[in-house]
C-alpha positions in Angstrom: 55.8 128.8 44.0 56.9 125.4 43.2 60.3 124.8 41.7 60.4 124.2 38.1 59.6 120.7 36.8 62.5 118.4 35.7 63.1 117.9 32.0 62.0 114.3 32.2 59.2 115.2 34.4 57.8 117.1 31.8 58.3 115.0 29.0 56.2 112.4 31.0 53.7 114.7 31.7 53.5 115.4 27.5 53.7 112.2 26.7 50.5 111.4 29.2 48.8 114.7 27.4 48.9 112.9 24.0 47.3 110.1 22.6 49.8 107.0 23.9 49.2 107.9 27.6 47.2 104.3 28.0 50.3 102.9 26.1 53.2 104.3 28.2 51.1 103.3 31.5 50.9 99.8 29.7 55.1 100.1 29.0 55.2 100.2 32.2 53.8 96.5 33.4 51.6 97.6 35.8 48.0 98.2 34.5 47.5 95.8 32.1 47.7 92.8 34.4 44.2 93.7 35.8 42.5 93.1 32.4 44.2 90.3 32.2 41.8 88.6 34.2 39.0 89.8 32.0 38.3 86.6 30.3 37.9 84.8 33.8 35.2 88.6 34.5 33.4 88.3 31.6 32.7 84.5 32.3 31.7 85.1 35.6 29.7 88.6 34.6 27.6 86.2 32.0 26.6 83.8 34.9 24.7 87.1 36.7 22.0 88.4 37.4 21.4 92.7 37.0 20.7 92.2 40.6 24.1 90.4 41.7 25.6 92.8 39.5 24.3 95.8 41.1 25.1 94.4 44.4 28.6 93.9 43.7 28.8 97.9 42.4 27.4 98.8 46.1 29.6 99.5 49.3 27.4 99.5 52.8 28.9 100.7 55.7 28.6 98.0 58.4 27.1 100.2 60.9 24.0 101.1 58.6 23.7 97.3 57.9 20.1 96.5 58.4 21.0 93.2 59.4 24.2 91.2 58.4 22.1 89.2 56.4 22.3 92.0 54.0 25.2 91.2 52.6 23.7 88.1 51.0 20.3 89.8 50.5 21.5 92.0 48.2 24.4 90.6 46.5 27.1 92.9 48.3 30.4 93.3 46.8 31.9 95.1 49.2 31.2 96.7 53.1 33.2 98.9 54.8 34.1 100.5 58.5 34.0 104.2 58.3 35.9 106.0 60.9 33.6 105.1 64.3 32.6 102.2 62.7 33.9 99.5 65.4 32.8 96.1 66.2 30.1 95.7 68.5 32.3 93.3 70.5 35.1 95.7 71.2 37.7 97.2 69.7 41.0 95.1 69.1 42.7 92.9 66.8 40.2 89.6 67.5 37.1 91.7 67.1 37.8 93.1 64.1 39.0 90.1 62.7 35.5 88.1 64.1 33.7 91.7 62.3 35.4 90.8 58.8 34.6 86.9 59.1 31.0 87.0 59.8 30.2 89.5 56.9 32.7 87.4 54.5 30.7 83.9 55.4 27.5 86.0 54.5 29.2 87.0 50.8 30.7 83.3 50.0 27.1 81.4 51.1 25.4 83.3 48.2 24.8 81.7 44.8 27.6 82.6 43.3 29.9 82.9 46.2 31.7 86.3 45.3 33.8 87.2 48.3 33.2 90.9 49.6 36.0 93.6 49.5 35.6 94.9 53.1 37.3 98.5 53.5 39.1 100.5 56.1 40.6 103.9 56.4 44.3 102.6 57.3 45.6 106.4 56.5 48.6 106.3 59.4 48.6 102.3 60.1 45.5 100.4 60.8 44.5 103.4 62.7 40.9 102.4 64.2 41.7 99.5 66.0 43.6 99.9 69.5 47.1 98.3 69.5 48.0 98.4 65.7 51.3 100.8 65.5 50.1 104.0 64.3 52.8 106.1 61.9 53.4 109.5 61.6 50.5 111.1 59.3 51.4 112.1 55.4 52.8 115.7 56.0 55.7 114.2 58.3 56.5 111.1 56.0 57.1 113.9 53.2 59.5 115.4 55.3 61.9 112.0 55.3 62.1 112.2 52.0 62.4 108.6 51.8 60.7 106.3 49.7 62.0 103.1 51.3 60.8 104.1 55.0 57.0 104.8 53.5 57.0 101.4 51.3 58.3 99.6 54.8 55.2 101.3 57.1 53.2 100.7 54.1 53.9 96.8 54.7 53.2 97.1 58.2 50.3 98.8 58.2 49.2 95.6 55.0 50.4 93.3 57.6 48.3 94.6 60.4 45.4 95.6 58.4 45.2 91.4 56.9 45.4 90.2 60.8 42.0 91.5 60.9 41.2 90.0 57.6 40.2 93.1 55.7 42.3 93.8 52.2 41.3 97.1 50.9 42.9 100.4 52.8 41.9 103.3 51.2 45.4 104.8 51.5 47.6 107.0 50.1 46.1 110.2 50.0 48.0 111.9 46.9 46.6 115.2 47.5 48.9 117.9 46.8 47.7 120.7 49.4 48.0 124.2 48.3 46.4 125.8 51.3 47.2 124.7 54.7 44.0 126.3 56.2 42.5 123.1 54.5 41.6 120.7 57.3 42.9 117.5 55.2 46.5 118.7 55.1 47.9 116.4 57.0 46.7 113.9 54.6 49.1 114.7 51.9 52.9 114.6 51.9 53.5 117.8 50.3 52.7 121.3 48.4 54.8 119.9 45.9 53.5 117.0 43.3 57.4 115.5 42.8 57.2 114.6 46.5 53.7 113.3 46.1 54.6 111.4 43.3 57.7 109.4 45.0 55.8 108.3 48.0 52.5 107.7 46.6 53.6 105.3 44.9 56.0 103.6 47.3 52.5 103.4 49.6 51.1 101.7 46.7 54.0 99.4 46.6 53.9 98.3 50.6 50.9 97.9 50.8 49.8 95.7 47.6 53.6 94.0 47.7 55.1 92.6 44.7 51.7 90.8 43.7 48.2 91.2 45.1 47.6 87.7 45.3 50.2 87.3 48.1 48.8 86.8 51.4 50.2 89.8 53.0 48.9 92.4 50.2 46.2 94.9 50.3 44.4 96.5 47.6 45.3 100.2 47.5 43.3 102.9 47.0 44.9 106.1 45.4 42.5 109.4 46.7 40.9 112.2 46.2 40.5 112.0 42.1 41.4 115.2 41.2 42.3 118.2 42.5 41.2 118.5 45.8 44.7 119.8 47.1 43.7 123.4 45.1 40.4 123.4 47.1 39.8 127.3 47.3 39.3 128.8 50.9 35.2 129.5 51.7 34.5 127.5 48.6 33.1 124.1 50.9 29.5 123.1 49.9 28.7 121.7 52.9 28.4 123.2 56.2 29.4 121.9 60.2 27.1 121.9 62.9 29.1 125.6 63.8 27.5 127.0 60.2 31.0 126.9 58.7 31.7 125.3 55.3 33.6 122.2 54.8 36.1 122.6 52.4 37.0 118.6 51.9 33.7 119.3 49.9 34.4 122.7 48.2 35.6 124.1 44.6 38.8 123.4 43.1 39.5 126.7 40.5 42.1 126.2 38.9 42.7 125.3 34.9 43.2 122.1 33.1 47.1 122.6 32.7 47.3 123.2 36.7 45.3 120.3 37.3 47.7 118.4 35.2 50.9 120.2 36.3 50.0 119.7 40.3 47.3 116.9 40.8 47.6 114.5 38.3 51.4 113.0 38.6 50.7 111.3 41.9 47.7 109.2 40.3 50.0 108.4 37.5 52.8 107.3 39.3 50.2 105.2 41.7 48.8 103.5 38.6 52.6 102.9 37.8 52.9 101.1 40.9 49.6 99.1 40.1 46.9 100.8 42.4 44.0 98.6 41.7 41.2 101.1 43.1 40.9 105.0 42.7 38.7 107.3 45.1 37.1 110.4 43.1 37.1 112.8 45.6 34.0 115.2 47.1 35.2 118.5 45.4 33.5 119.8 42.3 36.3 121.1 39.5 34.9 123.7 36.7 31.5 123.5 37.6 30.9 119.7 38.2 31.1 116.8 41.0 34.5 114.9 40.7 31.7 112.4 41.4 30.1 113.0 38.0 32.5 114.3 36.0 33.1 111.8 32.6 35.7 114.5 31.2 37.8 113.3 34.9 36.6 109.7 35.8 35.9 108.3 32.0 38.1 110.3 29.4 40.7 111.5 31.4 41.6 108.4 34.1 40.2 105.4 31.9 40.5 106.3 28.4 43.7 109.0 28.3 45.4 107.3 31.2 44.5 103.7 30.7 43.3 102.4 34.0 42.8 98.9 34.5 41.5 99.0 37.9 37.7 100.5 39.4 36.5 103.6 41.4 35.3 103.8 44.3 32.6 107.1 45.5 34.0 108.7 48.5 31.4 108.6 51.3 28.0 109.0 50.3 29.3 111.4 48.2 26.6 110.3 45.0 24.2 112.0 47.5 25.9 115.9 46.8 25.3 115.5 43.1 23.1 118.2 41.8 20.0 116.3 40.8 16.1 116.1 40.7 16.2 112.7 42.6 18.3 110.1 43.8 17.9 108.0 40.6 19.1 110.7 38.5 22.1 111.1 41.2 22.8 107.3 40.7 23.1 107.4 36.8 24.7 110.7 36.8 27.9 108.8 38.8 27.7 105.8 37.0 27.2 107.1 33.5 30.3 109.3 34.6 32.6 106.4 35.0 31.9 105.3 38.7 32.6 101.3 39.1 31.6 101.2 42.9 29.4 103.7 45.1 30.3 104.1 48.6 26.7 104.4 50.1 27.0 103.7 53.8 23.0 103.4 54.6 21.7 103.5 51.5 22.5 100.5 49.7 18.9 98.6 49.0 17.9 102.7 47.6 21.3 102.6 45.4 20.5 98.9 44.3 17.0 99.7 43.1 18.0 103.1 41.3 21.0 101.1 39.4 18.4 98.6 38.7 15.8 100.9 37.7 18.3 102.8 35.7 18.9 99.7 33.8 15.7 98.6 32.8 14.7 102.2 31.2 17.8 102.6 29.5 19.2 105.6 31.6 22.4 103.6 32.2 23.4 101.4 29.4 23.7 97.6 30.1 27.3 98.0 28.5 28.4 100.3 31.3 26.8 98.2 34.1 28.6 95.2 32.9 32.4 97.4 32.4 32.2 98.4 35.9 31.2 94.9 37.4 33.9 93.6 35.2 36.4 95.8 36.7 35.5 95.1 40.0 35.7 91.7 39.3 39.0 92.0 37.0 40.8 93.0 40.7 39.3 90.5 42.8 40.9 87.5 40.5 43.9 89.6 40.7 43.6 89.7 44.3 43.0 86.0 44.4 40.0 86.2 46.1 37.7 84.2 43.6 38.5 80.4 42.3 41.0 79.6 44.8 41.8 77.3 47.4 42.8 80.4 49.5 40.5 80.6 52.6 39.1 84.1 52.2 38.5 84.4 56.5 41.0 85.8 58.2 44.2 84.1 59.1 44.9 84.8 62.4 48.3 83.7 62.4 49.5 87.3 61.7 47.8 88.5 64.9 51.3 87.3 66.4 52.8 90.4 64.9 49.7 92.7 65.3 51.5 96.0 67.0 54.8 94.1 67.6 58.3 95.5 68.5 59.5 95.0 65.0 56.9 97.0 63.8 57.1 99.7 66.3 60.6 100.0 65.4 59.6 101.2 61.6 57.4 103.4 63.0 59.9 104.9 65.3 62.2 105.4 62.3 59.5 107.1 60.7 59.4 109.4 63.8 62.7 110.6 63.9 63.6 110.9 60.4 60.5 113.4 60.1 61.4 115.5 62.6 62.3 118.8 61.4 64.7 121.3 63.3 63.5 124.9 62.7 65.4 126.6 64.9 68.8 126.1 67.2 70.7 129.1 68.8 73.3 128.5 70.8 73.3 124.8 69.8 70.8 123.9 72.9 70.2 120.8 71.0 71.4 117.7 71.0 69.9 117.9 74.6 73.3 117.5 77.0 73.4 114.3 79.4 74.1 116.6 82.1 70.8 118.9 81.3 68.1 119.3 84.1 64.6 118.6 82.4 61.0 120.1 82.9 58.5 119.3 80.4 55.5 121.3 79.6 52.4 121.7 77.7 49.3 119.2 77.4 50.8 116.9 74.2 54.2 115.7 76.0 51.6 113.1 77.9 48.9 112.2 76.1 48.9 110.0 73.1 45.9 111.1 71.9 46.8 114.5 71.3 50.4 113.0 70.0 48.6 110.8 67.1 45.3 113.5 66.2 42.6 112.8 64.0 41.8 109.3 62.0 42.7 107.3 65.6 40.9 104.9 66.9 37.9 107.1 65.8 36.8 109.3 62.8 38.2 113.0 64.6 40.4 111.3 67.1 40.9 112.8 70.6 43.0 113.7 73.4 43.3 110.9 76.3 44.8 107.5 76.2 42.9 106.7 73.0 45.3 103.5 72.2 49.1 102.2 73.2 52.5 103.3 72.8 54.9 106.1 74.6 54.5 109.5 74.6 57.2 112.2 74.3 57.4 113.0 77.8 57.8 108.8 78.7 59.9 108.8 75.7 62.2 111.7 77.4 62.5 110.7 80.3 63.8 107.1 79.3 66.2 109.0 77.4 67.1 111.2 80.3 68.2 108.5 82.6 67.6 111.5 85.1 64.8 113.1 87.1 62.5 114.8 84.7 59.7 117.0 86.0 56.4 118.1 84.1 53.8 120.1 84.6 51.3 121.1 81.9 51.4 124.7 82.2 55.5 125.0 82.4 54.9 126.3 86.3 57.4 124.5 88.5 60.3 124.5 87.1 62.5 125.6 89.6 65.6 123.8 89.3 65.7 123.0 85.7 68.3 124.3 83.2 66.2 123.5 79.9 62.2 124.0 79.8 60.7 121.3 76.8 57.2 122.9 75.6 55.5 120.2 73.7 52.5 122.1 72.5 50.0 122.0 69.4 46.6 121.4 67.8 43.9 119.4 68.8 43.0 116.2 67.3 40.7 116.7 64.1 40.1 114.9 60.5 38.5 116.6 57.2 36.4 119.8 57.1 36.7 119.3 61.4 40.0 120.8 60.7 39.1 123.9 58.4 40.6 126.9 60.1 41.6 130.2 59.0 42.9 131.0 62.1 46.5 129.5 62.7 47.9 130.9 65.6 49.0 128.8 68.5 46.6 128.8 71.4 47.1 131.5 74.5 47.3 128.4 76.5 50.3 127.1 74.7 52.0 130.1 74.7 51.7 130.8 77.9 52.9 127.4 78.8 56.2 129.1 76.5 56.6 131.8 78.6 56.6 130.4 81.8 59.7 128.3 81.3 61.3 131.7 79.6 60.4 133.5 82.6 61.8 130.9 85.1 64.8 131.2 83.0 65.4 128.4 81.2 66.4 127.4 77.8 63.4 126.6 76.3 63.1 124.3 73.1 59.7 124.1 71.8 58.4 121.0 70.4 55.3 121.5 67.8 53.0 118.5 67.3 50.5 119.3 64.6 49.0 118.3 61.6 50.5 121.3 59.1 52.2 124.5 59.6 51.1 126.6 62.3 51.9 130.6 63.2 55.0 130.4 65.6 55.3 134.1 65.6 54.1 134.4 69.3 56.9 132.3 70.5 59.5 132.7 68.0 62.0 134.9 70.3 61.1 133.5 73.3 62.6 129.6 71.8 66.0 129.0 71.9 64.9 125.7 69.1 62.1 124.8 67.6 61.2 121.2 66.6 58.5 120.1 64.1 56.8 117.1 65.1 54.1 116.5 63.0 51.8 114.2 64.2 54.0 111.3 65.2 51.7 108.2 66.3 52.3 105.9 68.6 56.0 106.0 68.7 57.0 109.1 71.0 60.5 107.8 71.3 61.0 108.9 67.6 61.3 112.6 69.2 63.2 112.0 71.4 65.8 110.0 69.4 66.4 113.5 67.6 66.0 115.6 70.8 69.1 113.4 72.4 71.1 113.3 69.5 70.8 109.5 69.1 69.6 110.7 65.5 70.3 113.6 64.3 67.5 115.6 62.3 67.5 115.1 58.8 63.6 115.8 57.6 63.1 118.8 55.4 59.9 120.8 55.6 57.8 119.1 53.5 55.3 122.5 53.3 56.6 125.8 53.1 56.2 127.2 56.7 54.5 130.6 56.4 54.6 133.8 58.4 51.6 134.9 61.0 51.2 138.8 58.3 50.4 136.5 55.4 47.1 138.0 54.1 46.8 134.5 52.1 47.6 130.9 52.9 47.4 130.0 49.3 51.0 129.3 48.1 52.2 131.6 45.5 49.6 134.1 46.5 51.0 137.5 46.4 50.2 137.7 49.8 51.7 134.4 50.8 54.8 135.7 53.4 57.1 132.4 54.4 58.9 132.2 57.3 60.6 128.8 56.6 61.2 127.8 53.3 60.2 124.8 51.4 62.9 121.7 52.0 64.0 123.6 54.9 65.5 122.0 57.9 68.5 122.2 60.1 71.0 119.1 61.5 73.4 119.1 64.4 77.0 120.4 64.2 79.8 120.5 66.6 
């Protein structure tokens, strides 16, 4: 169960419950800025057209563009690059950029010249393209603890993601996981909504800076709206290619005081911070679509709450909403409260259906024009309309694109993440004097080391992008001979065996499993360095707690990885003692007999603790 809610916590959670919620997020000096603009909106709103305006409240995806053209055609107010959405020229820094300059000329050569909001999935970094610094996912950042090192990636990964000229990462996740078979885990920082609700809103902060009109910011996008941490297991709606069901698409059960209590504060703390965009998510609470849901998206975020800013549909998602036809799955959203619909191939379909839902009444002109007006609210905000700011890309900040500077807050990120889990007979800090082998596939391949949402949608083992791994990373460290092998054979003249071993890359329902325990592969790789008699210290790269119960006598220390991105030396900062490990489990870490993975389940069994984590001591 979670610990008990601070006093003031609660009082801010009341105070949100009643009537003044809009007011105390106003207090607050965050929200209210984005209607400011709503004189310079309404002027703008008054000079178009329905079809400009439904064009501005549709998101293609730039791979299911027709023709680049499109984006003029139809009045476009936004296009994004989904996960394997690349350039057709390649994938680095210039590409992109090129990618985001052609489809912005298209945007500011139309009558009205409205500048396009091009989006990107920068979740750990800007993590598609190949040589931006990639950070540890969400459920290691949790584990620092540390607001100030997740604002600081959070400006790195706005730095990197504006040298490719895009300003809108849908980032942070502010999920609040409750089940760790749920294949979007790693996504959030925590079971617990106080840790979500810190560094939420210090992503927020990095990556829109101290204005969004500065050069350097990014719009924000605070996801999934609401709930979908408490997704129950078998509950997904949708189904893989391997019959299973997704659960990023499932059922949230729980009540409208849980909801509240667990899912809510991160959204209100983003808002705090000034998140200009919001991203309902897939899931379906008491019986309806997030997607279509007024009580969520209308009364609760916009009315109750007071937010200034727009939504944005997840991924097709308006295409799951229980319907006779796709023009009654178009008002449905938008009556609901949707601003913006993420419909990757279907944009002329969505543009028609708004349109047609306008002429016959089904969605009122007055809600057409209060979305278009938001969206347009946070592009003056942003500075992107009636300015002498060049809206193409400036590609002076490709200098710093994946630079040592920026490596180096990544690596931080690393190695205050890490958390020790086990140490007997202090084996760790590593001595100098120590003879090495490493094991186990994910000490060499960065791939593996970074997982899912890298470089593409899943991710994948191989050399997928730059940066060391742990086993480069420990044997710089070593100033010694190291050996590896992948299977932990060979070790013959070693005193310490290193197992780096884990899960395979994976992103959203991919990553659904029931099924926890390490692979036979990996623990095998364990046992050989035990049986060659060795002190073994096991190093676990994954995206969430997995069952250690196979290997747990056979370690002499245990280290929790995470997923750490491109920056392997983080591991072995802590490994060598250059930095002692200070990160504190972030999830509780549950036992291999659990008969449920649900926390606070009677059947839940924990093995580690939540906030659990050891540190070095003479």
């Amino acid at each position: 169960m979670h610990p008990p809610l601070r006093p003031s916590r609660r009082e801010l959670l009341i105070s949100f419950a009643a009537a003044g919620a809009a007011g105390a997020l106003r207090a607050a000096g965050t929200q209210q800025t984005f209607a400011s603009y709503d004189r310079d909106a309404k002027a703008l709103l008054a000079r178009m057209t329905l079809a400009e305006k439904a064009g501005q409240m549709a998101q293609a995806d730039k791979s299911f563009l027709r023709t680049p053209d499109d984006v003029a055609k139809y009045f476009l107010g936004s296009v994004l690059s989904g996960g394997d959405s690349d350039p057709a020229s390649g994938n680095d820094v210039v590409a992109w950029a090129d990618l985001y300059d052609s489809m912005q000329r298209q945007a500011l050569a139309t009558r009205l010249g409205i500048p396009i909001l091009y989006g990107v999935d920068a979740v750990h970094g800007h993590n598609n393209v190949i040589g931006a610094v990639v950070f540890p996912h969400n459920v290691a950042l949790g584990c620092t603890r540390s607001a100030d090192l997740v604002e600081r990636a959070a400006r790195v990964t706005s730095e990197e993601v504006r040298a490719t000229g895009m300003q809108w990462a849908f980032a942070p996740c502010v999920t609040v996981p409750q089940d760790i078979r749920w294949g979007r885990t790693y996504e959030g920082y925590s079971e617990n909504p106080d840790v979500v609700k810190e560094l939420g809103a210090a992503a927020v902060r990095g990556l829109q800076r101290d204005s969004l009109n500065q050069p350097l910011a990014v719009l924000a996008c605070a996801k999934h709206f609401a709930g979908d941490g408490g997704t129950a297991w078998g509950t997904g709606s949708f189904h893989r290619e391997d019959g299973k069901k997704l659960l990023d698409q499932g059922v949230t059960e729980v009540d409208e005081a849980t909801l509240r209590r667990i899912h809510l504060p991160g959204y209100i703390t983003a808002m705090q911070a000034g998140a200009g965009s919001i991203m309902p998510s897939y899931s379906t609470w008491n019986g309806v679509k997030c997607s279509a849901n007024k009580k969520l998206l209308t009364d609760l975020l916009k009315t109750e709450l007071g937010f200034q800013g727009f939504l944005i549909s997840d991924y097709a998602a308006v295409n799951q909403i229980p319907a006779a036809n796709y023009k009654q799955q178009v008002a449905m959203s938008i009556n609901a409260g949707m601003d913006m619909v993420m419909i990757p191939d279907k944009y002329v379909e969505f543009i028609s259906a708004v349109m047609e839902n306008a002429k016959d009444g089904t969605i009122p002109m007055s809600r057409i024009d209060d979305a278009v007006t938001r969206i347009l609210r946070v592009k003056y905000a942003m500075g992107m309309i009636n300015t002498r700011r060049s809206q193409l890309t400036d590609r002076s900040l490709m200098r710093t694109f994946g630079s040592a500077e920026h490596r180096e807050v990544a690596r931080e990120c690393v190695r205050a993440s890490q958390v020790l889990l086990k140490n007997e007979g202090h084996v760790l800090p590593l001595a100098p004097e120590a003879k090495l082998h490493v094991a186990g596939r994910h000490a060499n391949d960065i791939g593996l080391q970074c997982g899912g949402w890298t470089i593409t949608w899943q991710g994948s083992a191989g050399p997928t992008t730059h940066g060391p791994t742990i086993l480069h990373a420990i044997r710089v460290a070593a100033g010694t001979g190291v050996t590896y092998s992948p299977d932990g054979r060979g070790a013959q003249g070693a005193t310490v065996g290193i197992a780096v071993i884990g899960e395979e890359p994976y992103a959203e329902g991919m990553g659904d499993k029931e099924d926890l325990h390490l692979s036979r592969r990996d623990v095998q790789v364990v046992e050989n360095l035990k049986n060659a008699g060795l002190k073994v210290v096991v190093v676990i790269v994954s995206g969430r707690p997995v069952f250690l119960d196979d290997i747990l006598d056979k370690a002499d220390a245990i280290l929790a990885a995470w997923l750490p991105g491109t920056e392997g030396d983080g591991v072995a900062d802590v490994l060598f003692g250059a930095y002692k490990p200070q990160g504190k489990l972030s999830f509780t870490w549950p036992k291999a007999s659990s008969t449920s993975l649900n926390i606070g389940d009677p059947g839940y069994q924990k093995l580690f603790g939540f906030g659990y984590g050891l540190s070095y001591s003479r």
